[in-house]
N, C-alpha and C positions, 0 to 999 in steps of 0.2 A: 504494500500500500504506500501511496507518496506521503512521505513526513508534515506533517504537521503539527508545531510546537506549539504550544499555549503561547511564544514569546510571538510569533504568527501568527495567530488565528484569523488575523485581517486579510490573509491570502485567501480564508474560506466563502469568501463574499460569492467567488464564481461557482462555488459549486453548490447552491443555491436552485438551481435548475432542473430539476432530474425528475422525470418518471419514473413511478415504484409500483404499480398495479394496474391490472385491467379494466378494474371498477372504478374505487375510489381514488385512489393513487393516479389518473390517467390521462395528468397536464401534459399538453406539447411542451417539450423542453424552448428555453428561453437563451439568447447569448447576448454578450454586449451591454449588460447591463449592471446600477450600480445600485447599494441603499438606497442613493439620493435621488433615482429616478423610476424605480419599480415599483415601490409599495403605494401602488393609486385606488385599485379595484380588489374586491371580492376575489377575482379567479387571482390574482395575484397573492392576496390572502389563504388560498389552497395553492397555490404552488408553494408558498415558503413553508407552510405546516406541512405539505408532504414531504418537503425536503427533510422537516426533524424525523419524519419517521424512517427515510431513507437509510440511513446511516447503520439502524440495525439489519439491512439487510446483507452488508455487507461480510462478504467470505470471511473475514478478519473477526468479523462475531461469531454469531452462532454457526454458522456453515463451518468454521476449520478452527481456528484459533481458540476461541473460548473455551467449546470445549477441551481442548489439549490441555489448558491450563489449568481448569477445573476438576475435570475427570482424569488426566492424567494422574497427577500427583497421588490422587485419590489411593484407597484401597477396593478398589471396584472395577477401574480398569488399569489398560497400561498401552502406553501409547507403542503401535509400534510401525516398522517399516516405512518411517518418514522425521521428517523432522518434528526437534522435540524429544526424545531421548531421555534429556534430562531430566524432565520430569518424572520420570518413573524411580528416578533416585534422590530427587528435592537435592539437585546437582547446577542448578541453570545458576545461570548469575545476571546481573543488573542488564547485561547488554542484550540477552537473550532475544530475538524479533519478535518471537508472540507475545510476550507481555509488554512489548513498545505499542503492538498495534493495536491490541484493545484499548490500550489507554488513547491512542490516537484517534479510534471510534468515538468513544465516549467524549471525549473533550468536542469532537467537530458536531457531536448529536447534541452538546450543550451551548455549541455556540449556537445553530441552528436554530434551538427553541429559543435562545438569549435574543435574536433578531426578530423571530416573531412577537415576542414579546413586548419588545419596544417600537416595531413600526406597524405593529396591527392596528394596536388603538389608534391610530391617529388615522383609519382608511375611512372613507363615507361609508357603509354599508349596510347590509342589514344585522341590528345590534345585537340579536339572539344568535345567528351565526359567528357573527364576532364574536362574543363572549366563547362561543363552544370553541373557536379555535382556540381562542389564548389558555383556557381549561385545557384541552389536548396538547398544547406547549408544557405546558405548567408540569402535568404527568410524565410526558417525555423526557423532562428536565429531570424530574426528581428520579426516573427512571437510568439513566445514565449514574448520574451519583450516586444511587443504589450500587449498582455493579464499582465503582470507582472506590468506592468505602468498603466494600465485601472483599475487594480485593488486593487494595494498596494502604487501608488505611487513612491517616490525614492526609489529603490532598489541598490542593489548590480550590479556592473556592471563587469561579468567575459568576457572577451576575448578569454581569452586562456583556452586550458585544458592540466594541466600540474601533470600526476598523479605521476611522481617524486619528485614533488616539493613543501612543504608544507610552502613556505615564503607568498604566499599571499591567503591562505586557508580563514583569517579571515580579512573580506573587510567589509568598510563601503557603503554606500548607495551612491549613484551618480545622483547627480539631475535629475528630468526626464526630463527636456530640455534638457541637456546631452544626453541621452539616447535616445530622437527622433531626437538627430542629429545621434548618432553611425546608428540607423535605417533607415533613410535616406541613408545614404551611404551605409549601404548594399545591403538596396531596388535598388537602381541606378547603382549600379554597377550589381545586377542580374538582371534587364531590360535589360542589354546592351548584352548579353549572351543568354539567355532563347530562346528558341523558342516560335512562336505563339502554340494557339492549334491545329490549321489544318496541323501544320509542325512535331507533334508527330505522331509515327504507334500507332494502336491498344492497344500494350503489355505494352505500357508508357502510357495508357492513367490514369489520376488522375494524374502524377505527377506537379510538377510545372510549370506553362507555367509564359511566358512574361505575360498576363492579368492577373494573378494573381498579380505578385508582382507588376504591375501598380498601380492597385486595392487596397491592402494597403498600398501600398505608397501615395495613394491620401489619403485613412483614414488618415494616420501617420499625414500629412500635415496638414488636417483639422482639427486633435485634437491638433496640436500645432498651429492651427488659420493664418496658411497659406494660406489662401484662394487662392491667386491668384495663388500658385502651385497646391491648391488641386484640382482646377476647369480646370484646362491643365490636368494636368495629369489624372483625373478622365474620364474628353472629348476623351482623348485615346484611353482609355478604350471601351466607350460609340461607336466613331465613326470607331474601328478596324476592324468591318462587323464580328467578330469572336464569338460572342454571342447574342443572342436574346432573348425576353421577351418569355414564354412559353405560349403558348394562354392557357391552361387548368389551372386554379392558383392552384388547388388540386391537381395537378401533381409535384408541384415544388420540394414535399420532398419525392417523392414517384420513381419516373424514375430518379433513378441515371446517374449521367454527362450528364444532360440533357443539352439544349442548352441555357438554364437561367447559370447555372452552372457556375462559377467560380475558385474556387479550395472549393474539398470535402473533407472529413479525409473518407480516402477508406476501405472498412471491407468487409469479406468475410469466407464464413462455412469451414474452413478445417480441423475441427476434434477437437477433446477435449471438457471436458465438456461444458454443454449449459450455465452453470453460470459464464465460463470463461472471454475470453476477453483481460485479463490482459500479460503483456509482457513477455515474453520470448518462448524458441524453442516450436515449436508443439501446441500450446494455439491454442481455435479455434477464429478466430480474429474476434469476430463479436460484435457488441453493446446490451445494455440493455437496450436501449431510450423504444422501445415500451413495453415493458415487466414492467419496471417502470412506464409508465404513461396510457398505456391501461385504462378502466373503470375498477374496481372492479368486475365489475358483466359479464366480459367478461375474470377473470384468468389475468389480470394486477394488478399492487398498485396503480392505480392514484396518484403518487407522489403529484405532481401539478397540482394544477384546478385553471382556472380560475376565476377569480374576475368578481364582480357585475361589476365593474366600468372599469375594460376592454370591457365586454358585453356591455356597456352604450354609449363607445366611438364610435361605431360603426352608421352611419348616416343612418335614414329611406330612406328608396327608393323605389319607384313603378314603376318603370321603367320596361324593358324588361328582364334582369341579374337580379332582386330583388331575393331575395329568404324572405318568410315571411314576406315582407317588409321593408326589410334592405339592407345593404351594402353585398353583398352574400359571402365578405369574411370572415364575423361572420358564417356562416355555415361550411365555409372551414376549418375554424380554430378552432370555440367549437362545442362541443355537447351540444345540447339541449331538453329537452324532446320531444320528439315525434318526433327526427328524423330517417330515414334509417339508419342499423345498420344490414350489412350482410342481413338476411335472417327476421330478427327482426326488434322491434325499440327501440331505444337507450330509458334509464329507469337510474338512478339512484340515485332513493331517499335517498340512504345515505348523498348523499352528500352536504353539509349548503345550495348551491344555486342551484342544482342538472348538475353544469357545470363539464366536462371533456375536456380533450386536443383532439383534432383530428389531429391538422395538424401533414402531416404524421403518421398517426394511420390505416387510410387504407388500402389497403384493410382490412390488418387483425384484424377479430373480434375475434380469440380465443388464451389459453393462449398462449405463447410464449418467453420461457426465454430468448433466445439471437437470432441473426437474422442477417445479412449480410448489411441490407440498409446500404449506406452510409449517412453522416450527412453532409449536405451542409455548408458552413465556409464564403464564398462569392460569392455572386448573382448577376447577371446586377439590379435586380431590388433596391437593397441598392445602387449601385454604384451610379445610374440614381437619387434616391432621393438625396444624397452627395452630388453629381452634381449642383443640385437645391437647396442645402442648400448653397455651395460656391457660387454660382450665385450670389443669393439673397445676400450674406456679400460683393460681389466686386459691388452692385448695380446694376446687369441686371435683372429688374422683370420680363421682357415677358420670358428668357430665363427660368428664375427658374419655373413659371408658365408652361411653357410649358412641361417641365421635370415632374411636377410633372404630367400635363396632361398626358402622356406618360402611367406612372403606373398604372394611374388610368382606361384609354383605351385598358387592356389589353383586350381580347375577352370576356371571360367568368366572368369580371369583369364590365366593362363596364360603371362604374359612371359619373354622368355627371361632364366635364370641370369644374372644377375652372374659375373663379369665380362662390361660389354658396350663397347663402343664408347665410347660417353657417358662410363660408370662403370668404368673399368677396372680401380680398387678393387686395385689393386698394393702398395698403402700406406694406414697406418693412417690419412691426410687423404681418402684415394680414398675406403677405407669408410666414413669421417666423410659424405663429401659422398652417397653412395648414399644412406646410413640419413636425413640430411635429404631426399631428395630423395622417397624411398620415404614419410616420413612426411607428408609432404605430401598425395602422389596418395590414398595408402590410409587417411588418416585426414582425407582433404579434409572440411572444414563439422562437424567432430566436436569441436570447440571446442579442438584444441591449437595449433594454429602458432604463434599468438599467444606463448603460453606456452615453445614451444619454441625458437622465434629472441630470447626476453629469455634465457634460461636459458643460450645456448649462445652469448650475446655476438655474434648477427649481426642486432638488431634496428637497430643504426644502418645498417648496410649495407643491408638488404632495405626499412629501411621511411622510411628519411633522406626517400627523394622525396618521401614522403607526408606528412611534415611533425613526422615521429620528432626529439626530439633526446635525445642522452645528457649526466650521466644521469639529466634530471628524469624521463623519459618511462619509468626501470625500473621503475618501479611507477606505478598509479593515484594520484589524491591522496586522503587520507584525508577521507571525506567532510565537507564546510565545517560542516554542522550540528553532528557530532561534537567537531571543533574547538572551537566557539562553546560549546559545552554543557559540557566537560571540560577546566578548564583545564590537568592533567594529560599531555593529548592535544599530541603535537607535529604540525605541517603535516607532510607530506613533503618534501623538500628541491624548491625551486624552483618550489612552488605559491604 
């Protein structure tokens, strides 16, 4: 991806332009143009908001990089047969490219909303649509600094985007308490604004609704140990009647905006090459997720394959939903020898413990360089576990127990209730240990673990083997070039 520093960010004026969707996302791109002479109309007002939503589509996020970063380190997968390596030994260092280029995401998706924010207001238009863009700014915004504080820590806290003005180019880091209160307020203020999902048409659908920004506003809460907000506002969420659990659990990342669905990062084939992806006019805006993590022997790279000890996590069952004897969402989730596989059956002995990614890998068994799915971002069924984890810290165990029964009762799932054997959940450590254990299975390769075992202070435990130490390893290191460029910018401790 081209470099872009925070001490820059006025270079991102041009890329301002871009189409990101079929539907909603589906402005003719724009050239030649500055602040001081675009922001006139309405449709001008949807191109710069579709530009903030741009930014997550790009390969650098969700499609390649994030996950490495995320899941790699992790003990669930391990990156392999490409770059990134490091990761599977918490070996990389400051200069490393994937952790430059998320950061480089996130800062261009916070300049983006930064511009909308200050030149929407001042457009003639219609004031109810105005108001919704600047709310779909506001959440994008606080959306990026989510992922920025999950995974660097104190950063940089920009506000504004002021590409005349190079007085505060080079900023220091701003505590991340700071920063999940600026979130906070964003989040609450586009609550108040957004529509639900049932009150969007058609041609908006994937944009931001009110449950989305509920939704990480109760995260934001919970990872600042809010519980008693995170457990309201999450409950919102849960009891709005505007989403449902999907009875098919192999469907979750397969039937885009399904009725689990929460907000997606939305993508779709409109032309350009199949390696594309990346932003700006005419790009064909679609992902590399299955193309990256396919089997081998199916024309993908199996980027990432799972671990012995993700497979282990999974609880035996004979029950009616069992598949082989387990929890059937280890089938949903990996590949194993000898399962259905298109026309075939899955095989890949290259690989150390012969495991591949499935979820959302289906239907397609062949190769496939880019592709349209959308990538899900937030689910009722994370919210509902969250739910259960704030429960459990404000002291209601039936409540949390229940939530977790919830998940676990989806149809095609179907595990028995908590309390079991394993999880006897007698006490508020017991439902501690379910609600990790649960988020693990049900939100296997969905980019949280990683984030969940720093957050809850068991990543020196689960990931010490792997080469974790505390506490340089609580955060990534703030990328080397940043440093170099800002002398304002401190390292992270013990990089």
């Amino acid at each position: 991806m081209k470099r872009i520093k925070i001490t820059s960010l006025i270079l991102l004026v041009g890329l301002l332009y871009v189409s990101c969707n079929d539907s909603f996302l589906d402005i003719k791109p724009t050239s030649s143009l500055t602040t001081d002479t675009f922001y006139e109309s309405a449709e001008d007002a949807q191109s710069a908001i579709n530009a903030a939503y741009a930014s997550l589509q790009l390969n650098d996020m969700y499609s390649d990089d994030y996950p490495k970063i995320v899941d790699g380190p992790s003990d669930d997968v391990e990156v392999n047969n490409t770059g990134g390596l490091e990761f599977n030994t918490w070996s990389f260092s400051p200069s490393i490219q994937f952790i430059d280029d998320v950061w480089q995401v996130c800062y261009e998706g916070i300049f983006r909303s930064n511009l909308v924010l200050q030149h929407v207001p001042e457009i003639e238009m219609d004031e109810s649509l105005k108001a919704r863009y600047i709310a779909e700014a506001r959440f994008l915004r606080a959306l990026y600094y989510w992922h920025l504080t999950s995974l660097y820590g104190n950063v940089p806290l920009i506000q504004e985007a002021n590409p005349n003005d190079l007085s505060n180019a080079r900023v220091g880091a701003t505590p991340k308490s700071d920063i999940y209160d600026f979130m906070i307020s964003d989040l609450q203020k586009a609550v108040e604004v957004l529509p639900m999902r049932s009150e969007y048409s058609s041609e908006n659908l994937g944009r931001v609704t009110r449950g989305a920004a509920q939704a990480l506003l109760g995260k934001v809460y919970l990872y600042a140990e809010n519980y008693a907000m995170a457990e309201s506002t999450l409950d919102n969420v849960i009891n709005s009647g505007e989403y449902s659990l999907v009875e098919d659990y192999s469907n979750l990342w397969v039937e885009d905006n399904n009725a689990e669905s929460i907000f997606e990062v939305q993508y779709a084939d409109i032309g350009g090459g199949t390696w594309s992806g990346q932003d700006g006019p005419g790009v064909n805006e679609s992902n590399l997720r299955l193309r990256l993590n396919l089997p081998q022997g199916r024309g993908g790279f199996a980027n990432l394959l799972p671990t012995q000890d993700h497979v282990n996590e999974y609880e035996e069952y004979s029950g009616p939903t069992a598949i082989n004897g387990r929890d059937p969402r280890l089938f949903y989730n990996v590949f194993r020898e000898g399962d259905p596989f298109g026309d075939t059956q899955y095989s890949e002995t290259w690989t150390p413990l012969g495991y591949t990614m499935k979820k959302g890998m289906l239907p397609y068994t062949g190769p496939e360089d880019a592709n349209a799915r959308n990538i899900p971002i937030i689910r009722l069924g994370d919210v509902i576990l969250m739910a259960a984890e704030a429960a459990n810290q404000n002291d209601k165990p039936d409540k949390a127990i229940d939530y977790l029964n919830r998940v676990r009762n989806r149809p095609s799932v179907d595990m028995p209730d908590y309390p079991t054997t394993e999880y006897p959940v007698s006490n508020k450590q017991e439902i501690f240990e379910a609600i990790v254990h649960e988020r693990r299975v049900e939100l296997a390769f969905e980019y949280q673990r990683l984030h969940d075992l720093r957050r809850w202070g068991l990543a020196e435990e689960e990931l010490g083997p792997l080469g974790y130490e505390a506490p340089k390893h609580r955060y990534f290191p703030i990328p080397q070039a940043e440093v170099d460029i800002n002398s304002e910018l401190e390292q992270n401790p013990a990089y």
